[in-house]
Every structure is written in structure tokens, then in C-alpha cells.
FINUDO-766729 format. One record per residue (C-alpha): y, x, z; residue in one letter; chain. Coordinates in steps of 0.02 Angstrom, whole numbers, plus 50000, padded with zeros to 5 digits. Layout:
<site v="Y" u="X" w="Z" r="A" c="A"/>
...
This chain:
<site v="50763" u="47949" w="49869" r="X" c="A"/>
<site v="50646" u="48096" w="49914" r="X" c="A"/>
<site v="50600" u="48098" w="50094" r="X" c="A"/>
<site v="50463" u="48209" w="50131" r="X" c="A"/>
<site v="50505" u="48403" w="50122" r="X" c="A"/>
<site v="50367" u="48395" w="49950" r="X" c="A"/>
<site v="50462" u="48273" w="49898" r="X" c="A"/>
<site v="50641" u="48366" w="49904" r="X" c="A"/>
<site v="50553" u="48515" w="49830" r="X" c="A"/>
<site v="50495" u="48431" w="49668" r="X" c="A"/>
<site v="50647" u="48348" w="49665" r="X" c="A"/>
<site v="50740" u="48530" w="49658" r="X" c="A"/>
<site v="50620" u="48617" w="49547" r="X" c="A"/>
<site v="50650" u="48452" w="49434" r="X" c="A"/>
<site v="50834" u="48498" w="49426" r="X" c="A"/>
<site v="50882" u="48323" w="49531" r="X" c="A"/>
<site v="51017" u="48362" w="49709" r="X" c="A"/>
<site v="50981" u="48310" w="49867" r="X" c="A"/>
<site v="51126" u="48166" w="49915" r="X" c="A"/>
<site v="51091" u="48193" w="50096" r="X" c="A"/>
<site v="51028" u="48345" w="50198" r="X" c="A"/>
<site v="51013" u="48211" w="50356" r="X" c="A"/>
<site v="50827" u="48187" w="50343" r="X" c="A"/>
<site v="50806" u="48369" w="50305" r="X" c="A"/>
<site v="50909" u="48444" w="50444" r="X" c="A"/>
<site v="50805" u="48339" w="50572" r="X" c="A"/>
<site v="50624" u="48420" w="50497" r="X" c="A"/>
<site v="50530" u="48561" w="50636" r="X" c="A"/>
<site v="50621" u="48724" w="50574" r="X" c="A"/>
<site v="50435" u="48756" w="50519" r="X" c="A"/>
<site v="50415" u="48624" w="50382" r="X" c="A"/>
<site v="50601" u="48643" w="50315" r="X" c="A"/>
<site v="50582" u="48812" w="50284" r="X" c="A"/>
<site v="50383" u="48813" w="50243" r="X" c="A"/>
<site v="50409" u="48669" w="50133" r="X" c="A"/>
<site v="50573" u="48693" w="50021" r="X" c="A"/>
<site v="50694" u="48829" w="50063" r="X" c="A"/>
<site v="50538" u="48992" w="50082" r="X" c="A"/>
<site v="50470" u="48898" w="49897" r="X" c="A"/>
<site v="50624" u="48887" w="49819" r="X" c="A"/>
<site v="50660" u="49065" w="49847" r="X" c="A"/>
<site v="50460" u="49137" w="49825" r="X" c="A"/>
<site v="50483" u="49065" w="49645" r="X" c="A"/>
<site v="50607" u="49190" w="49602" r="X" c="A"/>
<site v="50677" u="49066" w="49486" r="X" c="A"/>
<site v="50852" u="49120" w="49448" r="X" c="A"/>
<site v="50877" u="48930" w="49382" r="X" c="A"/>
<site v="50860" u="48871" w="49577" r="X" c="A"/>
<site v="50971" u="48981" w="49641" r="X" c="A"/>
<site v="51107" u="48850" w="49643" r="X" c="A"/>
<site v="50997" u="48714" w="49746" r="X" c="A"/>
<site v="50964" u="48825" w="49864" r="X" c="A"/>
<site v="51152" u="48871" w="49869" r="X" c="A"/>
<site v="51181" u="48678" w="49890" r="X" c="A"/>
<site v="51049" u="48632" w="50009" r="X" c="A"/>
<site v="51056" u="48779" w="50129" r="X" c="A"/>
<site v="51248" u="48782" w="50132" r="X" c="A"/>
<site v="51250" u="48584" w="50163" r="X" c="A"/>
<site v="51113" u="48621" w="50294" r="X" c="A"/>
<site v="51209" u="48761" w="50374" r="X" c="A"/>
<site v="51372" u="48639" w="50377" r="X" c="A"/>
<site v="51270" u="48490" w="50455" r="X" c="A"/>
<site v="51205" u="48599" w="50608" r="X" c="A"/>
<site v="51371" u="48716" w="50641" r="X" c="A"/>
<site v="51503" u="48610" w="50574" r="X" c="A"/>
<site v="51637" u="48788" w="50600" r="X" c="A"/>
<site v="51538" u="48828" w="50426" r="X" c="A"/>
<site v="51611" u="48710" w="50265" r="X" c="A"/>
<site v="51484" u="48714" w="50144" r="X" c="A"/>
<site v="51597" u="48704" w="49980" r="X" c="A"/>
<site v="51677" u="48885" w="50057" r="X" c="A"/>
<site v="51518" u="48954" w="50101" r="X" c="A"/>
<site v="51441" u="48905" w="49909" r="X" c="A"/>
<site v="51625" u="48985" w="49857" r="X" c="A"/>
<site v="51599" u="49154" w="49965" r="X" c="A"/>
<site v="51400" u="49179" w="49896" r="X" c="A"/>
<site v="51464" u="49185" w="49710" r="X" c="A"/>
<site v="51594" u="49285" w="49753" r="X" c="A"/>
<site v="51465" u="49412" w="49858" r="X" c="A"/>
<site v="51347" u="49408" w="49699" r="X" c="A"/>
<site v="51449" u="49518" w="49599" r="X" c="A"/>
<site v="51559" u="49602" w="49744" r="X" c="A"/>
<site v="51535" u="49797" w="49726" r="X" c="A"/>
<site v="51610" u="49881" w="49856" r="X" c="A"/>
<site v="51689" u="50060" w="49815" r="X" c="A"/>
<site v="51780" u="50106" w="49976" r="X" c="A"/>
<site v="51679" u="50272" w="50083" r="X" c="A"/>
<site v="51626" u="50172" w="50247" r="X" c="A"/>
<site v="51618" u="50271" w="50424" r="X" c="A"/>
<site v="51460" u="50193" w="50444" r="X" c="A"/>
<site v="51336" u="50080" w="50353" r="X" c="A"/>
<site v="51216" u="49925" w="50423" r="X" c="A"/>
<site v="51065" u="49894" w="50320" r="X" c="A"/>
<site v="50981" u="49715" w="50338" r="X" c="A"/>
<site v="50817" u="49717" w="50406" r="X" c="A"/>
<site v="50733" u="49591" w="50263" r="X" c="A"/>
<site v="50629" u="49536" w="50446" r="X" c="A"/>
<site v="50443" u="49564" w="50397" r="X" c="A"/>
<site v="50378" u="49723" w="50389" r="X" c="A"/>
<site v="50306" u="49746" w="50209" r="X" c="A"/>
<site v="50487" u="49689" w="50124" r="X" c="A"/>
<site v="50563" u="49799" w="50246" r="X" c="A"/>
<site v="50436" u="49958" w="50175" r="X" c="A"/>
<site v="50462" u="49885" w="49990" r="X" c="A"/>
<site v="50634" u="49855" w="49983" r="X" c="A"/>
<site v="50748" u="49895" w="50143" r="X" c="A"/>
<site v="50693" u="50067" w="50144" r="X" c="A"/>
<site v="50753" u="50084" w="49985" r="X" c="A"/>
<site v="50922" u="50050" w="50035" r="X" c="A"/>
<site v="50910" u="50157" w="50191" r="X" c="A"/>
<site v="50863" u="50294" w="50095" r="X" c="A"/>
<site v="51014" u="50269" w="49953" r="X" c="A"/>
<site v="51132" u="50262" w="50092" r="X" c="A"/>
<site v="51074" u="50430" w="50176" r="X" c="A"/>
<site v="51068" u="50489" w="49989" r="X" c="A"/>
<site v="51250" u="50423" w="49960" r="X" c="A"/>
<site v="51346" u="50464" w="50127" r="X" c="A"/>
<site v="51236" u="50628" w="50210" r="X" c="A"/>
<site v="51367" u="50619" w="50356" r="X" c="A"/>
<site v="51382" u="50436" w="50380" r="X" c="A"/>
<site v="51292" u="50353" w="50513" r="X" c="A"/>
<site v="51133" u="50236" w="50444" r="X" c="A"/>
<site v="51101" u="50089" w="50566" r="X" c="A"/>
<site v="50955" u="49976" w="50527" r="X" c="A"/>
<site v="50986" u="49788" w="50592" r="X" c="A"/>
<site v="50832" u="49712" w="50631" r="X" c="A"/>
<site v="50697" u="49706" w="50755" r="X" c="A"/>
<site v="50617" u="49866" w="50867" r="X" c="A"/>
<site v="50433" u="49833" w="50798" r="X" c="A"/>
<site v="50500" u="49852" w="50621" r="X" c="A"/>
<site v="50637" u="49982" w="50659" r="X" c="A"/>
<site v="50487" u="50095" w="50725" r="X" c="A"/>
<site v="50423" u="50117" w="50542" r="X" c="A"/>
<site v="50601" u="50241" w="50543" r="X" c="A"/>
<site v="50619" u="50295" w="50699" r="X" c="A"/>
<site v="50551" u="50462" w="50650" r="X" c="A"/>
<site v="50698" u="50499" w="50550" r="X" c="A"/>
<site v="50850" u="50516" w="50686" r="X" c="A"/>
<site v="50992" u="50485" w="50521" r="X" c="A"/>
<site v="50915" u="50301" w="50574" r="X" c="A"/>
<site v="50974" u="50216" w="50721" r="X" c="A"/>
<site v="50921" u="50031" w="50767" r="X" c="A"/>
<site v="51039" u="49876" w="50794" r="X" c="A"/>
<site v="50910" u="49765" w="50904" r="X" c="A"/>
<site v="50934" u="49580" w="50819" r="X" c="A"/>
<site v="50788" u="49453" w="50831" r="X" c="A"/>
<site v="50754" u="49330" w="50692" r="X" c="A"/>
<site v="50652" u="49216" w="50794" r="X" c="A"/>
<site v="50583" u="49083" w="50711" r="X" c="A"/>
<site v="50606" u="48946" w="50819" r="X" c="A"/>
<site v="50582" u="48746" w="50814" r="X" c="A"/>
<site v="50754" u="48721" w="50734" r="X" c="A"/>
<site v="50879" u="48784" w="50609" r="X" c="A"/>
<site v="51031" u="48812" w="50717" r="X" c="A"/>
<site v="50882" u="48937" w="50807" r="X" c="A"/>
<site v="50845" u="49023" w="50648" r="X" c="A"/>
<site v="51020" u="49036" w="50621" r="X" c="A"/>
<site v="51051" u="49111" w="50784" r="X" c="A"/>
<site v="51021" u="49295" w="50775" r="X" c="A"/>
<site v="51147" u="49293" w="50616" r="X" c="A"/>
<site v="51289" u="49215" w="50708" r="X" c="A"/>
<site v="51265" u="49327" w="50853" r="X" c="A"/>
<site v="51259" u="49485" w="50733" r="X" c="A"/>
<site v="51410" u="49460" w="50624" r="X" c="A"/>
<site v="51531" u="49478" w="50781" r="X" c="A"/>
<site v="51465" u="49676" w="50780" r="X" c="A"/>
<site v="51515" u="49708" w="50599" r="X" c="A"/>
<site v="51691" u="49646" w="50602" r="X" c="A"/>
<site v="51750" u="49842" w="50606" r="X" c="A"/>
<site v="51843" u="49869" w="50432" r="X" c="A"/>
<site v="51748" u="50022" w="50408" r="X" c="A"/>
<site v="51584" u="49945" w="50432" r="X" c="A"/>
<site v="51495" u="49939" w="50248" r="X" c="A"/>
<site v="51349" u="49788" w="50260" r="X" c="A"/>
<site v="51186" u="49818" w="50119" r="X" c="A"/>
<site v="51102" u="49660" w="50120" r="X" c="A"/>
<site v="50943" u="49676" w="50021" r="X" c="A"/>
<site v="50917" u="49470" w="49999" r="X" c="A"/>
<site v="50889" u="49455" w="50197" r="X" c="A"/>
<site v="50827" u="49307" w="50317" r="X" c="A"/>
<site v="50973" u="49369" w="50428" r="X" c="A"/>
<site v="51121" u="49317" w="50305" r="X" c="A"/>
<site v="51000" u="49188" w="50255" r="X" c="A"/>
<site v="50997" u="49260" w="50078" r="X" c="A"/>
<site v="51164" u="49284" w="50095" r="X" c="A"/>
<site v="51217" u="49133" w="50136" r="X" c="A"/>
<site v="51276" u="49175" w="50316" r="X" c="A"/>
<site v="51450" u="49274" w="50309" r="X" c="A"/>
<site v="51404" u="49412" w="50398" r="X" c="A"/>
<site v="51550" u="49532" w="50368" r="X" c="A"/>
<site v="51690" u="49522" w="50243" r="X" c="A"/>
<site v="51626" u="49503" w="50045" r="X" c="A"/>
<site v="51733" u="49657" w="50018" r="X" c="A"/>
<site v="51636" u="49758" w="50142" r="X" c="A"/>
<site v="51461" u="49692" w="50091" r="X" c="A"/>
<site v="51323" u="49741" w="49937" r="X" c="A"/>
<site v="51226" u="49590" w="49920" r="X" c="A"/>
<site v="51041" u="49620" w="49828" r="X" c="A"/>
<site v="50987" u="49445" w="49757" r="X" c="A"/>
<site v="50821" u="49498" w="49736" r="X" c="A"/>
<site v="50796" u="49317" w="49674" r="X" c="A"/>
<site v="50894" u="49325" w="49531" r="X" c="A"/>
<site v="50866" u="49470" w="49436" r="X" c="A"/>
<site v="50732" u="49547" w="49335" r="X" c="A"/>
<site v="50583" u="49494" w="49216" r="X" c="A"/>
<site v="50437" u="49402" w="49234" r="X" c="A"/>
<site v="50326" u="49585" w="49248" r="X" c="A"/>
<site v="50453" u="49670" w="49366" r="X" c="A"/>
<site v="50432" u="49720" w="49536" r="X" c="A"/>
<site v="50563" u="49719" w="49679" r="X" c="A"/>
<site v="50502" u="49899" w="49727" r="X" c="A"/>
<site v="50562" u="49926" w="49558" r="X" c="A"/>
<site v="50708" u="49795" w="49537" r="X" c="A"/>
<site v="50798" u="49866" w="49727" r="X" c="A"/>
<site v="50770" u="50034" w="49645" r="X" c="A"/>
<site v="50870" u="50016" w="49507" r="X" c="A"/>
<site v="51002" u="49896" w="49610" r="X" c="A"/>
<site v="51041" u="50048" w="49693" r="X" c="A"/>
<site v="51053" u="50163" w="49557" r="X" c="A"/>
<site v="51180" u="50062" w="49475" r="X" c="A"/>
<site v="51292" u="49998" w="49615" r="X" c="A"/>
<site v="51266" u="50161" w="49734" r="X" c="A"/>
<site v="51220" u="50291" w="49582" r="X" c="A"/>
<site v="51071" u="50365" w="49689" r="X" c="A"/>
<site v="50917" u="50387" w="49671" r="X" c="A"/>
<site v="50791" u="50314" w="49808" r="X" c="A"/>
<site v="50633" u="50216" w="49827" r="X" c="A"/>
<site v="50506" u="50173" w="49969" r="X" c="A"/>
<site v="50480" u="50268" w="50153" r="X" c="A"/>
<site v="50421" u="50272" w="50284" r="X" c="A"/>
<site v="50417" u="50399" w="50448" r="X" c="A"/>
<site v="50345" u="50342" w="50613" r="X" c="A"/>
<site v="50368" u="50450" w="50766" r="X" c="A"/>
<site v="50234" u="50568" w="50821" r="X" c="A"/>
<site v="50104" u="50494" w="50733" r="X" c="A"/>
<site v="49962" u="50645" w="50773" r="X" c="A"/>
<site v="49877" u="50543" w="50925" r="X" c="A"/>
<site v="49821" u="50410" w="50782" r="X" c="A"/>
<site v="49638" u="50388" w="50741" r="X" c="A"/>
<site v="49603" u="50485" w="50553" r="X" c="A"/>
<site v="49490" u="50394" w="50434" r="X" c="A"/>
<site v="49454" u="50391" w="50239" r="X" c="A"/>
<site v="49495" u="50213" w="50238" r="X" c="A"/>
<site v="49606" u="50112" w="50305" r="X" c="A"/>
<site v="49585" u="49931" w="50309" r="X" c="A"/>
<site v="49687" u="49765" w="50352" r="X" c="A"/>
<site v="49647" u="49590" w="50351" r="X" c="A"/>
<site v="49819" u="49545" w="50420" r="X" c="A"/>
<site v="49896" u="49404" w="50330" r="X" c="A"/>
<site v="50050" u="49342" w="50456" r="X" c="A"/>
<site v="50043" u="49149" w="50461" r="X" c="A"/>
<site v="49993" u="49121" w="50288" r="X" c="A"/>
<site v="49804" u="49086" w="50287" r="X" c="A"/>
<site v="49794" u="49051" w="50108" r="X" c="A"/>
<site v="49798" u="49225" w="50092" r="X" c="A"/>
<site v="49624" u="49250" w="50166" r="X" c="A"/>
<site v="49463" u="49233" w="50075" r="X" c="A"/>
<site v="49334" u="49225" w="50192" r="X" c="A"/>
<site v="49238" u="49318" w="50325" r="X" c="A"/>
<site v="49080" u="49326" w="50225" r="X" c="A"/>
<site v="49221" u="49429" w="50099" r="X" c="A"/>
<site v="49284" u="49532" w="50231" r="X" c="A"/>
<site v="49106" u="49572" w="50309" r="X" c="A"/>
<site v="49079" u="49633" w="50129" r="X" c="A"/>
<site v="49208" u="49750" w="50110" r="X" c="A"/>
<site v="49187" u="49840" w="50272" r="X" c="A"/>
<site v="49007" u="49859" w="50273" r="X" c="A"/>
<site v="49023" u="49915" w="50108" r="X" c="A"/>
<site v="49157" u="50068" w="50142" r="X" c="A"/>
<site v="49024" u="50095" w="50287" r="X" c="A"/>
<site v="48873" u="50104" w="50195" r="X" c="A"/>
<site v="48969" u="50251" w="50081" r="X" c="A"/>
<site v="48976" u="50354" w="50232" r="X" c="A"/>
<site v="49166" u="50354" w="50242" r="X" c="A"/>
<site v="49248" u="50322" w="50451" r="X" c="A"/>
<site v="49345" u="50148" w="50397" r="X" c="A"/>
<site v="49506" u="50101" w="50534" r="X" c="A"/>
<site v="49513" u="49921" w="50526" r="X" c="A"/>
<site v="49700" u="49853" w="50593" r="X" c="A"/>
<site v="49628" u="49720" w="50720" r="X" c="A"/>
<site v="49825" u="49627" w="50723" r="X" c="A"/>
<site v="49908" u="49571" w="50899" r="X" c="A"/>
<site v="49785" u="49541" w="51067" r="X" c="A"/>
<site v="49739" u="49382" w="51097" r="X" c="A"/>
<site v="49767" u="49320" w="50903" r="X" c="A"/>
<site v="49637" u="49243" w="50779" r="X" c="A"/>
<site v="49645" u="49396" w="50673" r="X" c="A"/>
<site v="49583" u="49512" w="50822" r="X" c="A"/>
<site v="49448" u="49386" w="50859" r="X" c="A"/>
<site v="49368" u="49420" w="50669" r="X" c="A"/>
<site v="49392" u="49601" w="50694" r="X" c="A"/>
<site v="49305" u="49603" w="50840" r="X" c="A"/>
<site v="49167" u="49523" w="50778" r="X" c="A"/>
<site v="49152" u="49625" w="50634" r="X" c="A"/>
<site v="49154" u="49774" w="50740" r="X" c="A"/>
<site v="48999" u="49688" w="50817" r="X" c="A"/>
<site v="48917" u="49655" w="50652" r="X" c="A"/>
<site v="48950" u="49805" w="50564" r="X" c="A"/>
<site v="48850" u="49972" w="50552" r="X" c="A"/>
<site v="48935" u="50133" w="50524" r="X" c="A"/>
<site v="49090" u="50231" w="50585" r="X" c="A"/>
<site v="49207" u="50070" w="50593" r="X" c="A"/>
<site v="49339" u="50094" w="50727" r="X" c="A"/>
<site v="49477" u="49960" w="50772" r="X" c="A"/>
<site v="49663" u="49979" w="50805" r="X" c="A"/>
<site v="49747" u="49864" w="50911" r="X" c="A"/>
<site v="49918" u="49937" w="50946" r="X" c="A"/>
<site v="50078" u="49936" w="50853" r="X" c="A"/>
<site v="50110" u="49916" w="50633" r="X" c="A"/>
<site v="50210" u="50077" w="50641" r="X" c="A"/>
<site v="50058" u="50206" w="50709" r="X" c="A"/>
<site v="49925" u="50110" w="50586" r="X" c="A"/>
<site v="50071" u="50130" w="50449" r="X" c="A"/>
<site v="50049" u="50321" w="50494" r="X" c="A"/>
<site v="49866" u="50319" w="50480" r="X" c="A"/>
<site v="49848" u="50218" w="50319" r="X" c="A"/>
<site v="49962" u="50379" w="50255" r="X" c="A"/>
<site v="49831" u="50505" w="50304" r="X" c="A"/>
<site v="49680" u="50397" w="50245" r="X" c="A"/>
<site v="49617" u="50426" w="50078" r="X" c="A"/>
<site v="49603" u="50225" w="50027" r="X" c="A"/>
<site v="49666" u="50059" w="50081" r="X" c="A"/>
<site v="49602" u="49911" w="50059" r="X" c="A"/>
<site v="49674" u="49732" w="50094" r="X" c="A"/>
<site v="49759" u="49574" w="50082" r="X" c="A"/>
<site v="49939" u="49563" w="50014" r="X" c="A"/>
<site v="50043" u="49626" w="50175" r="X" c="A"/>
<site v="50129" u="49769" w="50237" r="X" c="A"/>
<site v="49981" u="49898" w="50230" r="X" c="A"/>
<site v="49986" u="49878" w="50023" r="X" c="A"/>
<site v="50165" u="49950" w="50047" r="X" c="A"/>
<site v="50122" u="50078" w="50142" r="X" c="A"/>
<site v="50009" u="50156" w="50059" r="X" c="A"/>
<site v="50120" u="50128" w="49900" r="X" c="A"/>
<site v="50267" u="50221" w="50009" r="X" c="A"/>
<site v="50145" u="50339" w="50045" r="X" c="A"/>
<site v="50069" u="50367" w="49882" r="X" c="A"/>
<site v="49888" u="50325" w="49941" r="X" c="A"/>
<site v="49766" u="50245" w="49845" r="X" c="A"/>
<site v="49743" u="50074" w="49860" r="X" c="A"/>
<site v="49654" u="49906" w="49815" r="X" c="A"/>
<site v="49741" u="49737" w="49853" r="X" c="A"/>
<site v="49680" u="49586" w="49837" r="X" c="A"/>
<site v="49793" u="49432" w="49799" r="X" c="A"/>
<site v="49757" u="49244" w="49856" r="X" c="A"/>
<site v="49867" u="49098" w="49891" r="X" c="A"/>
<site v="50020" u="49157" w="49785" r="X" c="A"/>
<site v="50141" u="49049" w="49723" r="X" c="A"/>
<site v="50138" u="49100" w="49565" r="X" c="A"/>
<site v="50141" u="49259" w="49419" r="X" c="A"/>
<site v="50318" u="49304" w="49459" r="X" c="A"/>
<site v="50272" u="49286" w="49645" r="X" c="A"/>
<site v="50118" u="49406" w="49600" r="X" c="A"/>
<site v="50220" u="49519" w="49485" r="X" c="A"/>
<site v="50359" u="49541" w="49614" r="X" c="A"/>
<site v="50276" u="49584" w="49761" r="X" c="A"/>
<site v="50142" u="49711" w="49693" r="X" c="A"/>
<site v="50129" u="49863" w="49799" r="X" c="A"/>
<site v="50223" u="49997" w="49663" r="X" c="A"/>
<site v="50219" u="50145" w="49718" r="X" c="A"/>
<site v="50131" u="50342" w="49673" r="X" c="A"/>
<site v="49934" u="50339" w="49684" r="X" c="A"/>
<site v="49806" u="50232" w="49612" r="X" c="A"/>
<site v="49822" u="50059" w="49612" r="X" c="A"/>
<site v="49726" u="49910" w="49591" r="X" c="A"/>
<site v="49799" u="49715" w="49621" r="X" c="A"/>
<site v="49641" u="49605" w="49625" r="X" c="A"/>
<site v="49641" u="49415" w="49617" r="X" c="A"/>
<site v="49552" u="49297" w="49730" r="X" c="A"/>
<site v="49394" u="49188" w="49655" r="X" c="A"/>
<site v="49223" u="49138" w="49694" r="X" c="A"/>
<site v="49152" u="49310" w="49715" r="X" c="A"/>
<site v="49278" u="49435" w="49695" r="X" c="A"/>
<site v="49189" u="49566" w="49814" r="X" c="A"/>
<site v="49115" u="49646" w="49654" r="X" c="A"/>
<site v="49300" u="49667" w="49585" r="X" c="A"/>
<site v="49332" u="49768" w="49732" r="X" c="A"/>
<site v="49195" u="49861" w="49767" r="X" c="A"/>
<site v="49199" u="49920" w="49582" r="X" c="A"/>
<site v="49383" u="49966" w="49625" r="X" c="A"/>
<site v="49338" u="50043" w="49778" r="X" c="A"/>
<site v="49219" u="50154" w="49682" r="X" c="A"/>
């Protein structure tokens, strides 16, 4: 019997079933997710859909037991193909909870709902930092909910349970583009009748993108047209530059390459002559602590910005380049139709790669992570 959460994930990806959840349900919220149910969906596998219907609904049954998890796995096939066709009086869109799926794919669906039903009000249900990416746009108003991703499930599972009491109104219409706060859709949020369920997971090739995959989602179950957007408030007070740059890579590390890489790219925009705004992430983090001491090593017209995603989003739309990790800035410039370069480490594989490439109008180039890749990029830069 598999045991550790590596062990459970091979297990699933072999095709075996979990007998018990138990041992699982009593992991940190941390490894659980980190180690099987975030894998089993960044594999965009359509073949593991089903164990992650199995696993998460058994999961969700063992920690509330109001939920059964035979009627749960029941309600999620019947929300894969439900296509709603009523005209709502208003319309809740999913945060997806970070900010670049949010820019890649939630805005999409925003901006097909706006598209679809110009006197319908648009709410987006998610958090104020990523609501602010919208908040320039007054068809958008903001449901505050708070995925917080605390030590244990029934915490995660929290800011679901207390949403779905707010959507009970039968002329509430729910888009769910694949998101953290259904759990994937797991969660029964609002009726199946009054919900368009995106499984991001299952759909598309092995080359597509979900930029391009929620795009045409949308065309065919809404008939509109729509794609990335983004419109911060007020955004004149943020520092211009011909380059904007972020290091940012949320918790994943593996996504870094190294300082020495990092030193390399900025002193290299520098020594061009171009004014480079370098994203310097939350106070007090480790990412502001490299920033700050590239800002001490550096020479050149390097300026840091410490404040809030939604004014950097801004200025990374009034640069002329961006340069980075994969994270939300790729998107942004993508929304934004700005040149970029984005370099790739720590994926979980080509599909992974393929489906999260920033798509969008403007130049682009994805680089891969290796031993010396700051030639790649420079020559991209260039």
C-alpha cells in the first residue's frame, strides 16, 4: 500500500486507486496538495482526470462528511458537459486564485461575459490583490473571497464553502474557468444548471495553450469572441522604463536559475542603455532581498518596485520588453501585446510547458533553463 504522498502519486499516474484516503487526509495541506492533487492536475493528463475525481471527492467526504463523495463524482460529470442557455441577471466569474491564470484565462471569461450580456452585472470572485488587475474597468465589481492556503484541507476548502451560500440566487450564472475555489470543480458551488465549468485539464493537444484553449471554450459555449486583459486603475504615477523585469516565482523555487543568471540579465539590459524596472516581490520576502542586492551590484538606470502586481502589471504594458521567469508578468505583457522573453525551469513537463506559454500579440520568445542559458536570452533580448 502506498504511503508517502510520492508514493500515491506514482501509484495514480500508474493507473492503480487509492483504498484509503486516511493517511492522505492527515498529510500538512502543503504536501497533499504539493505532492499529488497540484501534479495530477499540472499534467494535464485527461487520463487522470478520474483519480483526481476519486481522490479529491473521497478527501472532501473524509473532512466534511455533509459532502458524499459518490454524489459529488456524480455532480462533476454531470457539470463537464452542462451548458447553460438561460440569460442570467448577473454573472460570477471564478477567480482561478494566482494572478498569471487569472490574466491568461479568467480574463478571458470576464471579457466573454461583458461581450455576451453588455447590461448584466460582471462580478469577479476572488481576492482584492488580484481583482485590482480589473478594477479599472467599473462593468467589474469584486466578490472579496480568500483562498488561503492553510495547514489543512478543511482550510483550503474553506473559502469555497463560505462562497457558495452567495450564489444560491436562481439568476446567478457561475463561469468556473477550472478554479482552486470549486476545487476544479469539485466543490458544488451553485446549481450544475446555473454553472459553465472550463476543465482546462481535459481538453486540447499536446501544442495548445490555455490562452488559446479558454478562448475557444468561450467561443463555442458563449459564441463570443474574447481573449486576455487587463486594466489597472490610474496607472500614470508608475515608474516608465524600456524594460520591465521579474524574478518572481511564488513558492516554486525550481523555477529560478540562479543569481549569477539574474545578475546577467539585468546588467546586461543596463549596459544597452535602456532604464530596466525590476519587480522586487512583497517586503520582507527572499525575493526582495536578491533585488536589493542587485540594485547594489548593478550599474545603470535599474530602479525597483516594491508595491502592488496590479501597478507593475501597468508598467510592464508601457515598457517596450519583458523579461522573466514563468509568472504573471509573461501574461501581461502577452495581454498587453509587449514583447517578451520567458524563460522556463522546473516544469513538469511539455504539456505543462505548452499550456502555460504566455500567447498573446507581440514578439515572443519561451526559453528553456540549462547550464548557461544567459546567451539564449541575451540573443533574444537583442
Amino acid at each position: 500500500m502506498a504511503n508517502t504522498s510520492a508514493e500515491v502519486l506514482t501509484l495514480l499516474q500508474a493507473g492503480g486507486r487509492v483504498e484509503s484516503v486516511d493517511a492522505l487526509a492527515a498529510l500538512p495541506a502543503a504536501e497533499l496538495f504539493g505532492g499529488v492533487i497540484e501534479p495530477l492536475a499540472d499534467s494535464f493528463d485527461p487520463a487522470l482526470i478520474p483519480a483526481y475525481v476519486d481522490v479529491f471527492s473521497r478527501l472532501m467526504e473524509r473532512v466534511a462528511p455533509s459532502y458524499c463523495a459518490a454524489r459529488l463524482a456524480e455532480r462533476y460529470e454531470l457539470l463537464r458537459v452542462s451548458r447553460p442557455m438561460f440569460t442570467p441577471s448577473r454573472v460570477v466569474v471564478l477567480s482561478r486564485v494566482t494572478l498569471g491564470a487569472d490574466v491568461a484565462i479568467t480574463s478571458t471569461f470576464l471579457a466573454a461575459a461583458m461581450a455576451k450580456w453588455p447590461g448584466v452585472p460582471v462580478v469577479f470572485a476572488g481576492s482584492p490583490k488580484n481583482f485590482e488587475l480589473f478594477a479599472g474597468d467599473a462593468r467589474v465589481s469584486l466578490l472579496d473571497v480568500r483562498y488561503g492556503r492553510g495547514a489543512t484541507l478543511a482550510e483550503r476548502l474553506a473559502a469555497g464553502m463560505a462562497l457558495a451560500p452567495l450564489l444560491t440566487d436562481e439568476g446567478t450564472l457561475v463561469l468556473d474557468p477550472d478554479s482552486r475555489l470549486s476545487q476544479l470543480g469539485l466543490l458544488p458551488l451553485a446549481d450544475v444548471e446555473r454553472t459553465l465549468f472550463f476543465e482546462s485539464r481535459g481538453v486540447g493537444g499536446p501544442a495548445d495553450s490555455l490562452v488559446a484553449l479558454a478562448r475557444g471554450f468561450v467561443g463555442s459555449a458563449m459564441g463570443v469572441e474574447a481573449r486576455p486583459w487587463i486594466q489597472p486603475p490610474a496607472p500614470e504615477w508608475v515608474p516608465a522604463a524600456d524594460v520591465a523585469v521579474s524574478f518572481g516565482v511564488g513558492e516554486n523555487a525550481a523555477k529560478r536559475v540562479s543569481d549569477a543568471f539574474e545578475y546577467e540579465v539585468v546588467q546586461g539590459l543596463l549596459d544597452r542603455g535602456l532604464k530596466v524596472l525590476l519587480d522586487s516581490g512583497a517586503p520582507g520576502t527572499e525575493e526582495a532581498a536578491r533585488a536589493a542586492r542587485l540594485e547594489e551590484r548593478c550599474r545603470g538606470a535599474l530602479f525597483l518596485w516594491s508595491g502592488s502586481f496590479a501597478p507593475f502589471a501597468a508598467a510592464i504594458g508601457r515598457s517596450r520588453l519583458y523579461v522573466g521567469y514563468d509568472s504573471a508578468g509573461q501574461h501581461v505583457a502577452a495581454a498587453c501585446g509587449v514583447a517578451r522573453v520567458t524563460v522556463f525551469n522546473g516544469f513538469s513537463g511539455e504539456r505543462f510547458l505548452a499550456r502555460w506559454r504566455p500567447e498573446g500579440a507581440g514578439v515572443s520568445r519561451v526559453l528553456l533553463a540549462g547550464e548557461d542559458v544567459w546567451p539564449a536570452v541575451e540573443a533574444a533580448i537583442l
